[in-house]
N, C-alpha and C positions, 0 to 999 in steps of 0.2 A: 504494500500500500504506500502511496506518495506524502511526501510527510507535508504538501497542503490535505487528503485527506484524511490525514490525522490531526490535525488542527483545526477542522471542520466537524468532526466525530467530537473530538472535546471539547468545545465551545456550545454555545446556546445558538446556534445556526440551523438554519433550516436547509437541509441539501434538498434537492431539487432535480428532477431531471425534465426536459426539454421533451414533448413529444411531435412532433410537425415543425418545421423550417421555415416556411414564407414567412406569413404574420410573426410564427415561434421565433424567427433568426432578429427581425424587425422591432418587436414591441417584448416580446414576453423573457427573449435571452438579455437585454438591457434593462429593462425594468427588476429581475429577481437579482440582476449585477450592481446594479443601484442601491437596492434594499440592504439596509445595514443587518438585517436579520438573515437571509437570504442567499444561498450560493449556488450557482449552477455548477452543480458537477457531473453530470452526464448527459449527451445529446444522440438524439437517436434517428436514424436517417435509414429509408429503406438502401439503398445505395453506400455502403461503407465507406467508399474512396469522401462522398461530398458530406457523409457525418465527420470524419477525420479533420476535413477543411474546415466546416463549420467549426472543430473545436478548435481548431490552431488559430482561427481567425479571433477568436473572442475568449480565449485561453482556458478553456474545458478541460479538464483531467482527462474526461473519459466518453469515446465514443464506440459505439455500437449499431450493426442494424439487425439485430436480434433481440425483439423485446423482452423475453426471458429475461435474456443479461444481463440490464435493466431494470427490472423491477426485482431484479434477487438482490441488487445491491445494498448494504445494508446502510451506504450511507445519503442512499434517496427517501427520505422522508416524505416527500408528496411530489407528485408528479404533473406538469403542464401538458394540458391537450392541446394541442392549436393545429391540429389537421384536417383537413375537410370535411364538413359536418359527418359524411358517409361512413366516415372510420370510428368517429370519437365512440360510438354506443359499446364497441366489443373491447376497446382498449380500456375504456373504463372500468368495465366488468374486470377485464385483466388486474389492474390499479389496484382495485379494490380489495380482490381476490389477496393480493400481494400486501393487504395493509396498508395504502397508499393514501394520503389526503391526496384531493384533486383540486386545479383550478381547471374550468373548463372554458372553451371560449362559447361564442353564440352563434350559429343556434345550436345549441346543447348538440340536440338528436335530431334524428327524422322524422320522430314521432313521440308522443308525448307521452305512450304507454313506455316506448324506452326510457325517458326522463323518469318518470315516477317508480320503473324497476328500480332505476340507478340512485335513487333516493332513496330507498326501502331499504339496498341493498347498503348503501354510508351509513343508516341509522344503527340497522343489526352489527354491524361490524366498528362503530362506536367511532368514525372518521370524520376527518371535517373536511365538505368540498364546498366551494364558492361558483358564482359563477362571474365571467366578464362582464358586468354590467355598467358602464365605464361612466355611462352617461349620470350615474346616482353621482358620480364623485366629482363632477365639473363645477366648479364657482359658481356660473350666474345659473347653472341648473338647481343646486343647493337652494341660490338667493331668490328662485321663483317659488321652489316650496316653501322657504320661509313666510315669505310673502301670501301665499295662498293659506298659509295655516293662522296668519294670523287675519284669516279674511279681507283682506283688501280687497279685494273684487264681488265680493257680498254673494247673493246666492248666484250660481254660474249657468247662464243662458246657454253658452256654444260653446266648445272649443275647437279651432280648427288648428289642423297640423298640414303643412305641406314639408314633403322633403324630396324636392326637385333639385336633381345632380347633373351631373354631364357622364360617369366615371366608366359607361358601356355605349355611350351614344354611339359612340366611331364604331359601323360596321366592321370595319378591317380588325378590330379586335382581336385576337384567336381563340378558338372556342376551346375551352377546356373544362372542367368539372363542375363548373360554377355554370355552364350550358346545361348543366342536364337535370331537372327538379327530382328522379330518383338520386340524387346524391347529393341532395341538399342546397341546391345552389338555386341563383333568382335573389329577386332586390328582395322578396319578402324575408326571406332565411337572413340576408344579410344586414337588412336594416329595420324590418319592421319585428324583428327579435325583441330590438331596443326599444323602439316604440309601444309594443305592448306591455315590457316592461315599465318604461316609466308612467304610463297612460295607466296603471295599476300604481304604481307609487304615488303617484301627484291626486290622482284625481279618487282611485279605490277602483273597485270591481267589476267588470260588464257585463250585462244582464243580456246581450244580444246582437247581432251583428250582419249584417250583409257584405259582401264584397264580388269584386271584380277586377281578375289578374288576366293579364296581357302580356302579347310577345310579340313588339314593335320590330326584330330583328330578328328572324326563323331563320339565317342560316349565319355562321361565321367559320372563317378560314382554319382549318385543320393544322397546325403545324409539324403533325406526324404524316400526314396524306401529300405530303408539299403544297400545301396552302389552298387543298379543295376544299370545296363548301360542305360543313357537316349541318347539321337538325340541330336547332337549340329549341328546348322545351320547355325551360325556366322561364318565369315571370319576368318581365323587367319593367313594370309597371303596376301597380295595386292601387285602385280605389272601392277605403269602405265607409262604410255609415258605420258606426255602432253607438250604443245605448249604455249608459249608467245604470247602476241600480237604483240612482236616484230618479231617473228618467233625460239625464243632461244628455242632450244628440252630442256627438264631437264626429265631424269631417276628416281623414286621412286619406291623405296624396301620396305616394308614394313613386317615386320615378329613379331608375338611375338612365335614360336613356336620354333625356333634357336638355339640347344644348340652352347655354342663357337659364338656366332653370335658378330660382330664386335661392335654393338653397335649402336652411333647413330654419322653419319657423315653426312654432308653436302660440297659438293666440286665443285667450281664454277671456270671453266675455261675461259680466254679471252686472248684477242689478247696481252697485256701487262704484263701481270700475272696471277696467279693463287693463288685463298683462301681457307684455310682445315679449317672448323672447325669441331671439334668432340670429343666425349668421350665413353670410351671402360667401363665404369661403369655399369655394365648390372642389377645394385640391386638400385642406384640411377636415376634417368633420367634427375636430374640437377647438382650434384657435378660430377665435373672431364671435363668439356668442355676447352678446349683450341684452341686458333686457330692461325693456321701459314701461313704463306705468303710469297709467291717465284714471284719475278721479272722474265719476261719469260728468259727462259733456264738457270735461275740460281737457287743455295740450297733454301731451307724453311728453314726460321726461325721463332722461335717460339714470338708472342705478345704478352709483358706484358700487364695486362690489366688495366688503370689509375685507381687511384685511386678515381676519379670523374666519374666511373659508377661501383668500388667495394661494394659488401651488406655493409649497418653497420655492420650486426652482423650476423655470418654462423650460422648455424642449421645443427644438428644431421643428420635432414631429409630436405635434399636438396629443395624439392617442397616451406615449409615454407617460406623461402626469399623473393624468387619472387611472392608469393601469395601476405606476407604481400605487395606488391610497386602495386599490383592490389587492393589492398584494400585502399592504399594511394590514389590514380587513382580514385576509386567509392569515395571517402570522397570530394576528389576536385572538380568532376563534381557537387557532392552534393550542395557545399560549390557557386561554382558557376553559377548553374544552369542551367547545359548544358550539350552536352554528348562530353565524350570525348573515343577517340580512346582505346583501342578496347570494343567500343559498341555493341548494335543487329546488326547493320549493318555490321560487318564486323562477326558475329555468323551468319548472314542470304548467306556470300557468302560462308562462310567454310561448312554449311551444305550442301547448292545450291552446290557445289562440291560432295559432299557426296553421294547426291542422283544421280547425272550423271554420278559416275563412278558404281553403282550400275546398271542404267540404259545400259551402255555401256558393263557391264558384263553380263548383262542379253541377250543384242542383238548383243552379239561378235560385234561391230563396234567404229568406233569413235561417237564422239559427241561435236556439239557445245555449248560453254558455253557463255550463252545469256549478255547483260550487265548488271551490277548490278542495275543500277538503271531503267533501262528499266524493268529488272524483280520485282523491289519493288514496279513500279507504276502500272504493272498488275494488272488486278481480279484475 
C-alpha cells in the first residue's frame, strides 16, 4: 500500500472512488479534491489505458476497469456514480452490496421503481447516499426560498419556469447515449431531474400533471458509422402543466434545442408580490442567477445576495461550487449517521415525476401523482 494510502486510512478522510469520467473527470474528481474531508483514491474506466491517464492526470493512486477491484478496496469508503443514467441502477446495487455510501448524479435511474429499490436497499444496509441536487445549494436559489418562506409573494397565483438553452440545437451534434430515451438520455432526464426536484423543495408536492415531449432533431451524425445519420428518440423538448396540492397551476418549458433561448427562469406570482429568479447564461447553468422582487403593482428590484449563503470560492465552471456544499452535505450525513436532504428519497420523487410525464405523453392525458411515501411503501 502507498504511504499516501496510508495517510488516508489514518486520518478522518473520506476515500472515494470515481465511477464514470465525463461529468466524473469535470465536476465530481475536483470537487471531492477540493473537499478538505475528501480524497479520490480510485478511478474507474471501462478502458484501463484512459483510467490510468485519468489518474496521472489529477494524481489518483489507483486505477482500475474492473469494478470488483474497486469496491473491495478497503480504503473506498463511498463511491461516485457519474455515468450515464443507463448504468448507474446495477453499479449501485454493486456499491451497496460492497458497503459503499453513494453520491449519485441525476437522473438517479430509469425508473423510479429502480430508485426506490436502491433506497430500501441504503436503509437495510444502514449507508448514506445523497443525490446531485446542485441547484438546492446555489445563493440566489437559497435566497428565493428564503424569501418565499417568509411569504413575500403572499398566496401564489402561477408559477412559470422556462428553461430554454441552445446546448443540442446544432444538428451536427453526434449522436450518442444521450440520443437514445432507453438509456436515459433527452432534456427531461437531464434537466427536468432538477426541476422536479426543486418544484418539490420550493413550492411542496404535485397532485397532477400533463405533459408533452418532443424531438425537434430525429436524426444526428454517428461518429462510429463515419458520420451517418442515426435515430434519436430522446426528448429534447418538454412542455407541462402540473398542479399543486394546493391547487397552484405552474407552467414548464423545457428546451435544450433553442437557439437565442432565454435561459433559465423561474417566476412565481401571488397575491402580494411577485419573484424573478433567472439567468440568461446559456454556456453556464449556474453563474449569472439573480433574483428580483416586486411588491404587487410596484418596480422589481434586484436582491443582493448575503453574504451568509455566498460560495467561499467561485469557479471557472459554475457547477463546481455547488457540487463541492453536496459533497459537504454527503460528509455530514456520513459524519452523523443519517441521511440528510437531498437523499434517494427525494431522487425516488424527481424520477416518480419523470416517469409520469412520460407516461402522460405516451397517453395524451393527465395523470395522478400518487404520495410519496405511499409509493415507497408499495411492492
Amino acid at each position: 500500500m502507498s504511504s499516501r494510502l496510508m495517510s488516508i486510512q489514518s486520518s478522518d478522510q473520506i476515500g472515494v472512488a470515481v465511477i464514470g469520467t465525463g461529468f466524473g473527470e469535470k465536476i465530481h474528481i475536483p470537487g471531492f479534491q477540493h473537499h478538505p474531508r475528501t480524497e479520490v483514491v480510485a478511478v474507474y474506466h471501462r478502458d484501463l489505458e484512459k483510467a490510468k491517464a485519468i489518474a496521472l492526470r489529477h494524481n489518483i493512486p489507483i486505477a482500475d476497469n474492473r469494478l470488483e477491484n474497486i469496491l473491495s478496496l478497503k480504503e473506498v469508503a463511498g463511491v461516485s456514480i457519474a455515468t450515464p443514467p443507463f448504468l448507474r441502477y446495477e453499479i449501485a446495487k454493486l456499491a451497496i452490496a460492497a458497503g459503499k455510501h453513494l453520491l449519485l448524479e441525476k437522473p438517479l435511474n430509469l425508473r423510479a421503481q429502480e430508485t426506490k429499490e436502491l433506497y430500501h436497499l441504503v436503509q437495510q444496509k444502514n449507508l448514506i447516499a445523497i443525490a446531485d441536487f446542485e441547484f438546492r445549494f446555489i445563493p440566489a436559489w437559497q435566497l428565493l426560498a428564503q424569501y418565499l418562506q417568509q411569504d413575500y409573494v403572499g398566496k401564489i397565483r402561477l408559477i412559470k419556469i422556462d428553461w430554454l438553452v441552445a446546448s443540442r440545437a446544432n444538428p451536427e451534434r453526434e449522436w450518442n447515449w444521450y440520443s437514445r430515451q432507453e438509456m436515459g438520455g433527452g432534456a427531461l432526464g437531464a434537466v427536468g431531474s432538477h426541476a422536479f426536484d426543486y418544484i418539490s423543495w420550493l413550492f411542496g408536492p404535485i397532485k397532477r400533471l400533463v405533459a408533452h415531449l418532443s424531438c425537434a432533431i430525429p436524426q444526428r451524425p454517428d461518429p462510429n458509422s463515419g458520420g451517418a445519420l442515426k435515430s434519436v428518440d430522446a426528448d429534447d423538448t418538454a412542455m407541462l402543466l402540473l398542479e399543486l396540492a394546493d391547487g397552484t397551476p405552474i407552467q414548464l418549458s423545457i428546451s435544450s434545442v433553442t437557439y437565442g433561448g432565454r435561459g433559465h427562469w423561474v417566476e412565481v406570482y401571488g397575491d402580494k408580490g411577485t419573484l424573478v429568479l433567472g439567468s440568461d447564461n446559456l454556456k453556464d447553468y449556474v453563474h449569472g442567477f439573480r433574483l428580483m422582487a416586486a411588491p404587487a403593482a410596484k418596480a422589481f428590484s434586484e436582491i443582493e445576495i448575503p453574504k451568509s449563503l455566498a460560495f467561499p470560492q467561485v469557479f471557472t465552471d459554475g457547477r463546481l461550487a455547488p457540487f463541492i456544499r453536496v459533497v459537504d452535505r454527503w460528509v455530514e450525513a456520513i459524519d452523523k449517521n443519517q441521511s440528510l436532504v437531498p437523499c434517494l428519497r427525494e431522487g425516488v420523487y424527481s424520477q416518480l415525476l419523470m416517469d409520469l410525464t412520460h407516461q402522460s405523453n405516451d397517453n395524451k392525458c393527465w395523470v395522478e401523482v400518487p404520495d410519496l411515501d405511499e409509493f415507497l411503501a408499495s411492492q
